[in-house]
C-alpha positions in Angstrom: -19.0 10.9 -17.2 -17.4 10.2 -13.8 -18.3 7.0 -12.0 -20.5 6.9 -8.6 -18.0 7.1 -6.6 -19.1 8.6 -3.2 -17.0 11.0 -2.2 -16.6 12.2 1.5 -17.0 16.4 0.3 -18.0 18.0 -2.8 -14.4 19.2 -2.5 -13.0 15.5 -3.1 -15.4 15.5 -5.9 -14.7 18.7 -8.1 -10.9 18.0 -7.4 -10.9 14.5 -8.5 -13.4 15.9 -11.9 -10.6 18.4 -12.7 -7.9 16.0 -12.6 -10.2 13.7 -15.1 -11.2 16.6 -17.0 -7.2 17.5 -17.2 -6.2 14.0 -18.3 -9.3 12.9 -20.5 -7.3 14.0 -24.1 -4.3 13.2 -23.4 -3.6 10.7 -25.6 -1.4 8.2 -23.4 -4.0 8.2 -21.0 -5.8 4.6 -20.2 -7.5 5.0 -17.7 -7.7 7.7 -14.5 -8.1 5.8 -11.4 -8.6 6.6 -7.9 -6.8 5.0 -5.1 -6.7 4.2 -1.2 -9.3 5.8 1.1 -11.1 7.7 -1.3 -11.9 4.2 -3.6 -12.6 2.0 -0.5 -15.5 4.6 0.7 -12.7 4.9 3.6 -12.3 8.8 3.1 -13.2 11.4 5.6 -13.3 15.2 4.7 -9.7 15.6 5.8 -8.4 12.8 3.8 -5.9 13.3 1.0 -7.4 12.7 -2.8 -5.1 10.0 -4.0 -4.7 9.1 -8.1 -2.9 7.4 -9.9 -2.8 7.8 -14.0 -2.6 4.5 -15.9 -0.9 5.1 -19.5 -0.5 2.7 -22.2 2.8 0.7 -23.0 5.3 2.1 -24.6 4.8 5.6 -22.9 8.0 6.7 -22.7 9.4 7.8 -19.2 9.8 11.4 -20.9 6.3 11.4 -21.8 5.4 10.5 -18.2 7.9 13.1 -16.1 6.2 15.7 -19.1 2.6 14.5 -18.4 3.3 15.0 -14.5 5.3 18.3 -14.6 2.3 19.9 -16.8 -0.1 18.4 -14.3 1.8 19.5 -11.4 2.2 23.2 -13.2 -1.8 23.2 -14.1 -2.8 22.2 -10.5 -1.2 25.0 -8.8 -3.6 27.7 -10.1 -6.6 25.3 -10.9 -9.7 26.7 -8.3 -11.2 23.3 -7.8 -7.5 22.0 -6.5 -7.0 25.4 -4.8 -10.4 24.9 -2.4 -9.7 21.5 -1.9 -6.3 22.3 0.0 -7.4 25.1 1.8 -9.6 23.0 3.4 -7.5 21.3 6.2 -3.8 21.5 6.3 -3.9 17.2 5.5 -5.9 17.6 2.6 -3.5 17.1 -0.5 -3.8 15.6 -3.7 -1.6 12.6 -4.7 -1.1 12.2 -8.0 1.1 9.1 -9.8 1.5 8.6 -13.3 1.8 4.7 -13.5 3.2 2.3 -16.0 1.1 -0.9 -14.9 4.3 -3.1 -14.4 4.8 -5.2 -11.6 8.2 -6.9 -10.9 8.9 -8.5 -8.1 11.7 -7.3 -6.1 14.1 -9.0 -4.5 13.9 -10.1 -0.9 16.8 -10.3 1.3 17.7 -10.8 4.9 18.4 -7.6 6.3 16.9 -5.2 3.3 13.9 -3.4 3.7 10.4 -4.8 2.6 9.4 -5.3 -1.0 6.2 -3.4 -1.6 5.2 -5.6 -4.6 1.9 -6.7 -3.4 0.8 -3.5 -2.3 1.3 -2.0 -5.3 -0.5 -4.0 -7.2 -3.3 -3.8 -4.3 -3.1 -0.5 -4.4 -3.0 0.5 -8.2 -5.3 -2.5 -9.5 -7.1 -4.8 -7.0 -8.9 -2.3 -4.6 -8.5 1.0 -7.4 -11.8 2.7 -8.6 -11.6 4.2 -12.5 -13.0 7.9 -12.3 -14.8 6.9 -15.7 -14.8 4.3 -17.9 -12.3 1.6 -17.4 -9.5 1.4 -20.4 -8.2 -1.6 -22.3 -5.1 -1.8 -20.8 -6.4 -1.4 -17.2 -8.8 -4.4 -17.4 -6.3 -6.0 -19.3 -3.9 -5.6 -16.2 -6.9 -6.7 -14.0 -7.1 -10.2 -15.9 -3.3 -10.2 -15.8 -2.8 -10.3 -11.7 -6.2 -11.0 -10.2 -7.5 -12.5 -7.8 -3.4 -13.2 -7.7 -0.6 -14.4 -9.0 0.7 -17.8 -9.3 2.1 -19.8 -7.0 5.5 -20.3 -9.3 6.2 -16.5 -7.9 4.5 -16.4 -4.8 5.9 -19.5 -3.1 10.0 -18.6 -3.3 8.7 -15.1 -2.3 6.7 -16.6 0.8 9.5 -18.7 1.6 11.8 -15.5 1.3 9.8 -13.4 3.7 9.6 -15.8 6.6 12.8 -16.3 6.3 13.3 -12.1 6.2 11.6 -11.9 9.1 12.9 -14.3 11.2 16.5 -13.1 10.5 14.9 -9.1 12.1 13.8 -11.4 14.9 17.5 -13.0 15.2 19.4 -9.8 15.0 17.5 -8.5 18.0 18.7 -9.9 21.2 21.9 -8.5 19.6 21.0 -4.9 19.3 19.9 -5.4 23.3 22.7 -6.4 24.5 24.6 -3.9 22.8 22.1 -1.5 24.4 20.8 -0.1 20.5 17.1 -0.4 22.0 15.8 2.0 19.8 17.4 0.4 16.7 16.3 -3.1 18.0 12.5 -1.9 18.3 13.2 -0.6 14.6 14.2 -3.9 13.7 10.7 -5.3 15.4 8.9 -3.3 13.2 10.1 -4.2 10.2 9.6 -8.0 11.3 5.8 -6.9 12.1 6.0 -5.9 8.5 7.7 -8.4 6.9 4.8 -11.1 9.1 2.1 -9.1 7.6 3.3 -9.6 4.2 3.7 -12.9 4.9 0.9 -13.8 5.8 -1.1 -12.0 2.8 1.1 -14.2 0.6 -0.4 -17.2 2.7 -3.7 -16.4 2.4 -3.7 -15.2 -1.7 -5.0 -11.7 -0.4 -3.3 -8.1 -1.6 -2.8 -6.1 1.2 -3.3 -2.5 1.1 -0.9 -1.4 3.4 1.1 -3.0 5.6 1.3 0.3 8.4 -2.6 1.4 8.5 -5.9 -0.3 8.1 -4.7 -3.0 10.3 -7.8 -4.3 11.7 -9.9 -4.4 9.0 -7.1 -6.1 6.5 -6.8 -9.1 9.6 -10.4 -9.2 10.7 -12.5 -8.4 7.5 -10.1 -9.5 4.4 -8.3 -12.4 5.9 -11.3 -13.0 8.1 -9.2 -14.0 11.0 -10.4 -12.3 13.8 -8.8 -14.3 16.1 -5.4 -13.4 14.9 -5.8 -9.7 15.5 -5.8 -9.5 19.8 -2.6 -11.4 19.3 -0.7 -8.8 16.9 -1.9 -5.7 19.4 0.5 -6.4 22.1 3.6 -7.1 19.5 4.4 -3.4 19.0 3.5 -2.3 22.6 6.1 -1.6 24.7 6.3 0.4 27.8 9.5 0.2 28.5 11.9 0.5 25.8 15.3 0.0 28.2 14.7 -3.3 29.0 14.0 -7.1 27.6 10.6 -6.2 26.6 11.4 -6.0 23.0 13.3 -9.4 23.1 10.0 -10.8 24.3 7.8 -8.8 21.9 10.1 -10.3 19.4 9.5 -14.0 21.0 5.6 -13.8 20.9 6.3 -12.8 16.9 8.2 -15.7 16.2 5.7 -18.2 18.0 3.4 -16.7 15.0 5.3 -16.6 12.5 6.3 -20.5 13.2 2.4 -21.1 13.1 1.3 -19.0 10.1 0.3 -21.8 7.6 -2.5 -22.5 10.5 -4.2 -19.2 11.4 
């Protein structure tokens, strides 16, 4: 029996009930959850149907590329799956097969950001189980919630700030060599690299550190002060210019402050 999830269409609904129905007997199988907008009650009827399939250790990574291939064949022809994406050209459904481990990456000036935290947002903290939750899945929910300890998370905080204050360094660089559009680049990976920072700060998962902005700051981290001042960061009207080296400024003034918002 699925759970009461509420789904935003009847669409969402029989797709997510075939993919369940698909991956109830397969043996591997812990636990079918669904993810993002769809398990937040976030979903509107364009939305894409986002699952991820939690299998047991030890499931091999053949066994995983084979359970996704056969899912991916069966889901071409399936009717439910068929009238779900006929529905809007955005309406698509995600589907992950998932081992349920979590390593932290390493974080390095310069390299891109290390989605560690969201994944375990993502896949555990905010997920909703289609039906009844498996061993491993609530095992996995004892494991890393609310979070994880502060032997990991404090080198990694520690990392970050320093992450992003090195983006923030390298800008004034990028301007004077006239790479504007790199250098804005550059100030959105610091935004990003802040973000995750200040989740780390504040014990909280994030969901995503691109979209859902507001309500991550304002409802999650309840710090609905901090918000106005992240909204003029990223807004730049003219790109040819020392905008961004101010941009980037006003993001290092937080950043310096983070342990007090």
């Amino acid at each position: 029996m699925m759970s009461s999830l509420e789904f935003p269409t009847k669409l969402h609904h029989d797709a997510a009930e075939t993919a369940n129905e698909y991956f109830l007997d397969i043996l591997p199988v812990d636990t079918v959850l669904v993810v993002n907008s769809c398990a937040r009650g976030q979903a509107v009827a364009e939305s894409d149907l986002d699952l991820a399939i939690l299998v047991t250790p030890g499931t091999s990574d053949h066994e995983m590329k084979k359970m996704l291939t056969g899912w991916q064949s069966y889901a071409a022809n399936a009717p439910a799956i068929l009238k779900f994406r006929q529905s809007s050209p955005f309406a698509h459904v995600h589907l992950d097969v998932i081992e349920g481990k979590y390593m932290p990456g390493i974080i390095d000036a310069g390299e891109p950001i290390d989605y560690f935290e969201v994944e375990i947002g993502n896949q555990i903290c905010y997920s909703v189980p289609l039906t009844t939750a498996g061993s491993y899945f609530q095992e996995l929910k004892q494991r890393w919630l609310p979070y994880y300890d502060d032997e990991v998370r404090l080198p990694r905080l520690s990392a970050i700030k320093n992450a992003c204050s090195y983006d923030l360094d390298h800008i004034p660089f990028l301007i004077k060599r006239e790479l504007y559009f790199h250098a804005f680049y550059t100030l959105v990976e610091a935004f990003r690299k802040y973000l995750q920072a200040i989740f780390m700060t504040n014990k909280i998962y994030p969901l995503s550190y691109n979209k859902w902005i507001k309500e991550q700051i304002v409802k999650w981290l309840n710090k609905p002060g901090l918000y106005p001042k992240l909204l003029p960061i990223l807004s730049i009207t003219d790109i040819e210019s020392n905008e961004i080296n101010e941009k980037a400024i006003k993001l290092r003034e937080l950043l310096m402050k983070i342990a007090d918002e």
